[in-house]
N, C-alpha and C positions, 0 to 999 in steps of 0.2 A: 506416593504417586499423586493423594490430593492435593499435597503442599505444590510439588512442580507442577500439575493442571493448574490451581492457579495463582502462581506465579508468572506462567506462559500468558497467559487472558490477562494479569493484570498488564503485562510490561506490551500487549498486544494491541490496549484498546489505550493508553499510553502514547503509544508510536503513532496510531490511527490519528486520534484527538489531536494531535502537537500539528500532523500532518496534514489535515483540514485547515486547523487556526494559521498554519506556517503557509498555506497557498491563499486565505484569506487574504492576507498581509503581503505576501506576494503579490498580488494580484491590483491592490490601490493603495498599499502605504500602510498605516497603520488603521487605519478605519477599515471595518469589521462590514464589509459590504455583504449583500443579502447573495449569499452562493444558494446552489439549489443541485441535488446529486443527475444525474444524469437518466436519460429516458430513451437514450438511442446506442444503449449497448446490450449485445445478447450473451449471456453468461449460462455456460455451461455447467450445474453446480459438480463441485468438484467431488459428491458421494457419487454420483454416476461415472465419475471417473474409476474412481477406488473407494471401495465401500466400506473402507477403514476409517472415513474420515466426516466425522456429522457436522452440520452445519449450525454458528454460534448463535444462538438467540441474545439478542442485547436487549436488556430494559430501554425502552424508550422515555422511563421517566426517571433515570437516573444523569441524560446524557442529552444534551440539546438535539433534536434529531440530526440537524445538516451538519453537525460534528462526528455522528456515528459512519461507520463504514457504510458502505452500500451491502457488503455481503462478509460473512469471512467465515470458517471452518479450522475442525481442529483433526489431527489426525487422534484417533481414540488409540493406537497405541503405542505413540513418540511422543505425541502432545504438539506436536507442529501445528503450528496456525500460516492458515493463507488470508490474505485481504483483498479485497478491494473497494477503493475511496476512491469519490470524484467530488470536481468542485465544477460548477461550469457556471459561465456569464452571458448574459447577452450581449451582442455586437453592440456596443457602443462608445462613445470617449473614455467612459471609466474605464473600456478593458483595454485602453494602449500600453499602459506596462506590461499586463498578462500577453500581448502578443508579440512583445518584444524578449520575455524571457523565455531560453531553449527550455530543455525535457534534462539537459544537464546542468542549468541553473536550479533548478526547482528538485534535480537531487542532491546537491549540495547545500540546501535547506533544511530540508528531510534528515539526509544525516549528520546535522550537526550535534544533535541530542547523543550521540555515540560517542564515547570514548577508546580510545587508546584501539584505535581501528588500525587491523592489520592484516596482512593476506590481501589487500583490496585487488580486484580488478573492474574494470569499466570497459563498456562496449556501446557504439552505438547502434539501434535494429531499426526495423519499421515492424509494427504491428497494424494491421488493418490498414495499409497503406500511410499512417502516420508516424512521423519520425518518434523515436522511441529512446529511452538510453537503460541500460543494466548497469546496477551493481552489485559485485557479489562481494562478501569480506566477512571476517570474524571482529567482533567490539565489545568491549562493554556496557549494560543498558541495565540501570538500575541494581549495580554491583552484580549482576551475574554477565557471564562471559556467552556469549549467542554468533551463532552464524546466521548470516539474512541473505535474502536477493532481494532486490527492488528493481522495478521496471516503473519508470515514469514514461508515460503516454500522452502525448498534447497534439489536440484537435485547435481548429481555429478561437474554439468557445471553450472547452474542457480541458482539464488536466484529470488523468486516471494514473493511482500507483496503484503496483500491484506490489504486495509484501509479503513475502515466503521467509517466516521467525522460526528458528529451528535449533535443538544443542548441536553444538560439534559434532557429535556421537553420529544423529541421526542424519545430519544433514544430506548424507548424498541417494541416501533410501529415499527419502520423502522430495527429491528437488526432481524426478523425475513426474512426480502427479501437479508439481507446480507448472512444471515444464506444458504438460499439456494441459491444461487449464488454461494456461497463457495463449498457448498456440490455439484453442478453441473459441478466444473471444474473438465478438463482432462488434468493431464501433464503426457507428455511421456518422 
């Protein structure tokens, strides 16, 4: 069970980091502009939710900070991991490409690191009054085979994914504490 704890963390903060650097790059090209994680969202942790699941401490000195998630937990007895990462900009010329790409631009970023992705579905919601898009699918990620959801979130200034990394096995036991996690956050 330590080997798959972490193996889940590793392919978790993996997904996270690519996900950061891939809205960075999104965002102005390939120059590495100064993101900053977000101040005007309220998250519910998700041990209050379901108290099966503790929340990941990341070294901060292994990992540039504004590449680290904002929050993310593991479920302590499937080993599911939840995330969430933001990148946000200030209103300015830089960020005309960021306001031109949707919330389903910037998941087909995200999941390009995945292979041999099947099952997919796509929906698009609003959370917190902002246009939102779901993905759910089974892929390959670092030769093991995983179920994910991903919810990309874009505010005028921010993008938020949220990312629910789960086995096959577990996936539908634990999508249910992603679910309301999801439905608990507040972005302003």
């Amino acid at each position: 069970m330590k080997s798959f704890y972490y193996t889940i963390t590793v392919v978790f903060l993996s997904l996270t980091l690519n996900t950061a650097c891939s809205v960075s790059k999104l965002l102005v090209g390939q120059v590495d502009p100064v993101d900053q994680k977000s101040s005007s969202i309220k998250v519910i942790p998700v041990e209050s939710i379901s108290p099966s699941w503790s929340r990941i401490d990341i070294s901060e000195n292994s990992i540039v900070a504004n590449e680290m998630p904002d929050r993310a937990w593991q479920s302590t007895k499937t080993a599911s991991v939840i995330s969430l990462n933001s990148a946000c900009r200030q209103i300015n010329d830089e960020a005309q490409n960021f306001s031109e790409m949707g919330p389903k631009q910037i998941t087909a970023d995200l999941l390009s690191q995945w292979s041999e992705v099947e099952n997919k579905s796509e929906r698009d919601l609003t959370i917190s009054g902002f246009p939102a898009f779901e993905t759910t699918a089974e892929g390959i990620y670092f030769n093991r085979k995983r179920k994910f959801q991903t919810v990309v979130v874009k505010t005028p200034t921010c993008v938020y994914d949220l990312i629910f990394l789960s086995t096959t096995k577990s996936f539908n036991q634990d999508l249910v504490t992603f679910h309301q996690f999801r439905d608990k956050l507040i972005i302003k």
